[in-house]
C-alpha positions in Angstrom: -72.3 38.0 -86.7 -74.4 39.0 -83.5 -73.4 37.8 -80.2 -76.9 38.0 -77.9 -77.6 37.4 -74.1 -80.9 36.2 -73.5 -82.4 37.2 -70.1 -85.5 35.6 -68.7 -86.5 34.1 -65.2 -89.1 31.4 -66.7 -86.7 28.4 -68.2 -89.4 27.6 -71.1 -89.4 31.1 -72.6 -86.0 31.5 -72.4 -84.9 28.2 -74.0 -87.4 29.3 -76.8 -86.4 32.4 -77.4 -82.1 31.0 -77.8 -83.6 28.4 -79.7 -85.0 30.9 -82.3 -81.5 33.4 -81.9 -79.7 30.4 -83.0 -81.5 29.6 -85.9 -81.2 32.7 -87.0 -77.9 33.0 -89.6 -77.1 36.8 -88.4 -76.3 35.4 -84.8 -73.3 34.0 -83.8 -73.4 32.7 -80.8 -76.8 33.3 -78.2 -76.4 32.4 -74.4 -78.4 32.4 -71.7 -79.0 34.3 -67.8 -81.8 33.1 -65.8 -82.2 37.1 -63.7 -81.0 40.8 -64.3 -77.8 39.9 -62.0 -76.4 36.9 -63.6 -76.9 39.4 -67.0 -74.8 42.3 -65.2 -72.1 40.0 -64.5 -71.6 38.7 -68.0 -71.8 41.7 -69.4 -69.6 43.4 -67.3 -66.9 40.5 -68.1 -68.0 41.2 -71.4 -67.0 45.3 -71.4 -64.0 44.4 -69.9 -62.6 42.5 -72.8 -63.8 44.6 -75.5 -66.0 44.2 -78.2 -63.7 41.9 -80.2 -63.0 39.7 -77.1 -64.3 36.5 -76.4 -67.0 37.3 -73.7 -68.3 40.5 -76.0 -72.0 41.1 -76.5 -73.8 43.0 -79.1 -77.3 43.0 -77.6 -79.3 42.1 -74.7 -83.0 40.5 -74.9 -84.1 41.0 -72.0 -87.3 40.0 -69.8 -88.8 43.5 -68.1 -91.0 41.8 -64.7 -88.2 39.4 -62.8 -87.4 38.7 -59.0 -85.4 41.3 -57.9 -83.4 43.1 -60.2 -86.0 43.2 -63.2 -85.6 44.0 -67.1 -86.2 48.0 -66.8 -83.6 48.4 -63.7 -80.8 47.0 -65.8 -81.7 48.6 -68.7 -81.0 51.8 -66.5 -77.5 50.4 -65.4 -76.8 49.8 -69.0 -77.7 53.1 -70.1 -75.0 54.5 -67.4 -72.2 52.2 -69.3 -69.8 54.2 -72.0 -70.7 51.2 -74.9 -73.4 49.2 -73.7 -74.6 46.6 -75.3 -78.3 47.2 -77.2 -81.2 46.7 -75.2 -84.6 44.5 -77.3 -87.0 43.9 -74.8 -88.8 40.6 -74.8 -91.9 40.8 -72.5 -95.8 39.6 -72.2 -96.8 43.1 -70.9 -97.4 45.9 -73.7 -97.3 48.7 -70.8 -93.6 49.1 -70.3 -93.1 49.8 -74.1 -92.6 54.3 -73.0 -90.6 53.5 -70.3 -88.3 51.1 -72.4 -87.8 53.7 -75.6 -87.1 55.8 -72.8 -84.6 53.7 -72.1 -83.1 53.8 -75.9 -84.2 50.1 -76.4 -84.6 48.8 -80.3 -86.8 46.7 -80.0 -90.3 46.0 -77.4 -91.0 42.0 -79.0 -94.3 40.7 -77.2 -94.4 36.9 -75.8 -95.4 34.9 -77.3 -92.3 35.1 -79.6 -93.0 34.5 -83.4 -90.0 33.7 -85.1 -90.9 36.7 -88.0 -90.9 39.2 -85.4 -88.4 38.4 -83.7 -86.4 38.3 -87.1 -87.6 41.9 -88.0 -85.4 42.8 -84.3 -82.6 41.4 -85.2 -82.7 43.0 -88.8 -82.9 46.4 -86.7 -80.2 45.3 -84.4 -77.6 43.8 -87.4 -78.6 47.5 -88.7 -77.3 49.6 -86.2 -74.2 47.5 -86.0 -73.7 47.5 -89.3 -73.5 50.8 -91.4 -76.0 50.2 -94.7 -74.0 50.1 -98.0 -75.0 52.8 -100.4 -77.0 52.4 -103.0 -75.4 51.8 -106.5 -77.9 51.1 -109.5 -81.6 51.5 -109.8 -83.7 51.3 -106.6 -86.0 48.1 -106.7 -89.5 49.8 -106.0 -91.7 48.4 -102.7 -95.0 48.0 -102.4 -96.8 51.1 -100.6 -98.4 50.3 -97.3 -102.3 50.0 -97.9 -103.4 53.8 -97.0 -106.5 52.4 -96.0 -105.1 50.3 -92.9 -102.4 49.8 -90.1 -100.7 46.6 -89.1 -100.6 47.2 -84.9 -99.2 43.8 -82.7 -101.7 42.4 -79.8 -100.6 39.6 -78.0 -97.9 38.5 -80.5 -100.2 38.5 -83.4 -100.3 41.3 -86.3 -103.7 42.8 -86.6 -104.8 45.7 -89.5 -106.8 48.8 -88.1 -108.9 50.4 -90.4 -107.7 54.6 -90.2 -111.0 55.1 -90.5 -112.0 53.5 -87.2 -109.0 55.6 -85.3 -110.7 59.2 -83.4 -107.3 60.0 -82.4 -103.5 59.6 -81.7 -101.4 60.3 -78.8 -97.7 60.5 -78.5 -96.0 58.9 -76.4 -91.7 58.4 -76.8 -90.6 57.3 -80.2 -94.0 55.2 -80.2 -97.8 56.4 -80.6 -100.8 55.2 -79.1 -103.7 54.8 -81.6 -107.4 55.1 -80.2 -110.1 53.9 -81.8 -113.8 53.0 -79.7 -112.7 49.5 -79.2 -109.6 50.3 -77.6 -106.2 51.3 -78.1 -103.0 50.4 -79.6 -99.3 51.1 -80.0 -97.5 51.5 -82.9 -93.5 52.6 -83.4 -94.0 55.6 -85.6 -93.7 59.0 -84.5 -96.3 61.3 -84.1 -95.1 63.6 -87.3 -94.9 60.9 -89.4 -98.5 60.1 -88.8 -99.5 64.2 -89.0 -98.3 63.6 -92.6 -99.3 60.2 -93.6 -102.7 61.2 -92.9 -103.3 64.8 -93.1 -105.3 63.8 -96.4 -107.6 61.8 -94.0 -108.9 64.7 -91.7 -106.6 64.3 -89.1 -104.8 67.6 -87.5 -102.3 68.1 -84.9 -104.2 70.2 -81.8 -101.3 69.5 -79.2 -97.7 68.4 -79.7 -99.1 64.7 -78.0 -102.5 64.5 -80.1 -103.0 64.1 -83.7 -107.7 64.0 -84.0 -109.4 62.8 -86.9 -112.3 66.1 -87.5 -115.0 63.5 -88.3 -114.5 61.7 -85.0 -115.0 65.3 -82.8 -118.2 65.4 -81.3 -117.9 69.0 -79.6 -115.7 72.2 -79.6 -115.6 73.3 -76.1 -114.5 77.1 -75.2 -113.7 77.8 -71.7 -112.2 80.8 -70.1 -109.6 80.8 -73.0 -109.2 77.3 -73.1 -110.2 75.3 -76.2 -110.6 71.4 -75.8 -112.4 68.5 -78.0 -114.7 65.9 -76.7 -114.1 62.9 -78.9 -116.5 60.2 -77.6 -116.6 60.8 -73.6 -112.7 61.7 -73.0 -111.9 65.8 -73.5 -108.8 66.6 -75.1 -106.6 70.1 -74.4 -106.4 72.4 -77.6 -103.2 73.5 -77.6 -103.0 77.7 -78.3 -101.1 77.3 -81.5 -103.7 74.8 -83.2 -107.0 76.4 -81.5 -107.2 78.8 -84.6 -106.7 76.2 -87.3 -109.2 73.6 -85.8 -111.3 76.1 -85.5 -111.2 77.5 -89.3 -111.0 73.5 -90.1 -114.1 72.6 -88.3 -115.9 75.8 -89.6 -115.1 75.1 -93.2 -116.0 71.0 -92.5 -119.6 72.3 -91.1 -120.6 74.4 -93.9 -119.4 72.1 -96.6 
């Protein structure tokens, strides 16, 4: 069973989000800090009397914007600790989501908190305290994801993205950024895993942070050695590596 600390300045959310810790049956026991130094403390009491004491702490859900010390500065100060606890960051503001991967956090859960997402981080968090059993009989097959779309998260709420509407990706930590003319998106799948996923779909690598569908480049720019791609009105570098490939790609796309 998981023992959480919940961190948040604002009372309502933070009574919310216990109340939905301890309705879920894979938590223990959930408690509560109203700032980043109240958190330390506790947590600090709880290192010192181990992880099978009474004050122990699996993980942290913790508020990043707070008076004074805020979510992101004790993240930092945990990741300084020989066996912190794990870090899930529970937050209204999608823009911290780099910086807290950065950090090694599990989780980034946008406010408002749904209960099914904030199930799906404690299923990551009971799994990295808890080794997976192996396998023993058939494996029960799983539906595919629909190759057509993408589920991405905005303001709490699970949207699907056509693939055909993205013009391209950009890395950024563990997570990637998805651009489509609307706007943009981020998703917690790597970069590579994408390149594959959709390599079938006309997208290619051209730098190790951008993964461009071809049907969404609008011009081929060569500059003094320099290859970019104007997709809509922002230019993107060509790395050296790709420029040949994109070219052959976009060559063979033309005459076809």
């Amino acid at each position: 069973m998981l023992r959480a600390l919940a961190v948040d300045d604002e009372r309502p959310s933070l009574e919310e989000l216990l109340y939905l810790l301890n309705t879920d049956p894979r938590v223990g026991s959930a408690e509560g800090a109203s700032d980043a130094t109240e958190a330390l403390r506790r947590i600090n009491r709880a290192l010192e009397s181990g992880p099978d004491g009474p004050d122990a702490i699996d993980v942290v859900f913790l508020d990043i914007q707070m008076p004074g010390l805020d979510g992101l500065d004790l993240a930092r100060l945990l990741s300084g600790f020989a066996r912190p606890p794990l870090v899930v960051f529970v937050t209204a503001h999608e823009d911290f989501a780099v910086q807290a991967f950065e950090l090694k956090a599990v989780d980034y859960v946008l406010k408002p908190v749904r209960r099914e997402r904030l199930a799906e981080a404690v299923r990551r968090i009971a799994e990295r305290r808890v080794p997976a059993p192996r396998e023993s009989g058939p494996r029960i097959p799983v539906h595919e994801p629909d190759p057509d779309h993408i589920a991405v998260e905005l303001g709490g709420v699970t949207r699907f993205v056509a693939v055909d509407d993205i013009t391209h990706v950009e890395a950024q930590g563990d997570y990637a950024r998805l651009h489509t003319a609307r706007g943009s998106h981020l998703v917690r799948i790597p970069l590579s895993t994408l390149e594959e996923r959709w390599r079938s779909r006309g997208f290619v690598r051209i730098h190790r942070r951008h993964l461009v569908a071809l049907g969404h480049i609008g011009e081929l720019r060569l500059d003094a050695g320099t290859v970019s791609v104007l997709i809509g009105t922002e230019e993107l570098q060509v790395s050296r590596r790709h420029a040949r490939e994109l070219r052959d790609l976009l060559m063979r796309r033309t005459a076809g």
